[in-house]
N, C-alpha and C positions, 0 to 999 in steps of 0.2 A: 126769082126775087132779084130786085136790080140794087144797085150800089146805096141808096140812099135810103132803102128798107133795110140791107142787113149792115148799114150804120146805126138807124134808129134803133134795132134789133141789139145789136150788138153793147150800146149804150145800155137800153135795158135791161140788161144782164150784168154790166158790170156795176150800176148803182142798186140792180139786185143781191150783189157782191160786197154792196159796204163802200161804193165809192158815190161821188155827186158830182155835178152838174152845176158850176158856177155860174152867175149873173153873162158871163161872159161866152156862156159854151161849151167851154173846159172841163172836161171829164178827171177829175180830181182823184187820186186813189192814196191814202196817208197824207204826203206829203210829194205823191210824183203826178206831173201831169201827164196823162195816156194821150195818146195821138191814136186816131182813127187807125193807123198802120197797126199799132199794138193792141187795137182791139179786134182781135182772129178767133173769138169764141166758134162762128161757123164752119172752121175747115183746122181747128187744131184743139184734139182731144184732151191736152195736157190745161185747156183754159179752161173747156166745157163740165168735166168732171169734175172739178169741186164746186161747180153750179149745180148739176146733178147730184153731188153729195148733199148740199145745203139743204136742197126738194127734197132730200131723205128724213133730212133729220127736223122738220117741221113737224110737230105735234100731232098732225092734224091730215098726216099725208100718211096712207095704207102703204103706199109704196111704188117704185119707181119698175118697170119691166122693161127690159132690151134684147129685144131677139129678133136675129137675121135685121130684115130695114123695117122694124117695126120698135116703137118706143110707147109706152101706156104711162102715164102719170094719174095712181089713183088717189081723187080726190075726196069730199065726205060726200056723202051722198049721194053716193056714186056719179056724182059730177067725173066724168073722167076728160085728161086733156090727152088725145093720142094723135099718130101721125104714122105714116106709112108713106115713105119717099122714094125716090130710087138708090141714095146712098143711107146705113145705116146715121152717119153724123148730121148729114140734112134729116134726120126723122128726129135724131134726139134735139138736135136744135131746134127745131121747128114745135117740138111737143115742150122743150125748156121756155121758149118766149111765149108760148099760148098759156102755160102755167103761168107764169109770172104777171102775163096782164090781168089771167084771172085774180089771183093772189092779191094784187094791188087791188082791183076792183070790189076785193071783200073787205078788204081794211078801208076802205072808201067808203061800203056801206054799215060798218060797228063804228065808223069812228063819229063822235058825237059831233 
């Protein structure tokens, strides 16, 4: 993955977090603006798990599994989002933004 995927990536996850995306670019989070530096969800556990908690606690999510470098996001339908990387945090990342596009892309097909 090169610099400008686990930006885009990275963005993703934090407006899947409760922040946005100004006219401008600006990664918005309350009232602080994040810089690309502060967005390390890929290589720092302490960002990624309450995005991982979040995928938990969705109504509609059976549940999140993490073992060894394997991560399983079960979805309904057994839609599943998984990944298998060489480090475990590249698997949970990689299965967190594959969840999330799916996620977006459901609320894209209910919403009227």
């Amino acid at each position: 993955m090169n610099e400008q995927e686990i930006l885009k990536n990275n963005k993703l996850i934090a407006v899947f977090m409760g922040a946005y995306v100004n006219g401008h670019g600006q990664i918005i989070s309350g009232t602080v603006y994040l810089s690309s530096d502060s967005l390390q969800y890929h290589k720092d556990w302490n960002l990624l798990m309450p995005a991982v908690e979040k995928i938990e606690s969705l109504i509609n999510i059976s549940g999140v599994t993490i073992c060894n470098n394997i991560c399983r996001i079960d979805t309904p339908n057994d839609e599943l989002q998984w990944e298998r990387l060489s480090t475990k945090i590249e698997s949970v990342y990689s299965a967190v933004v594959k969840f999330i596009e799916w996620h977006n892309s459901q609320k894209s097909v209910t919403s009227p």
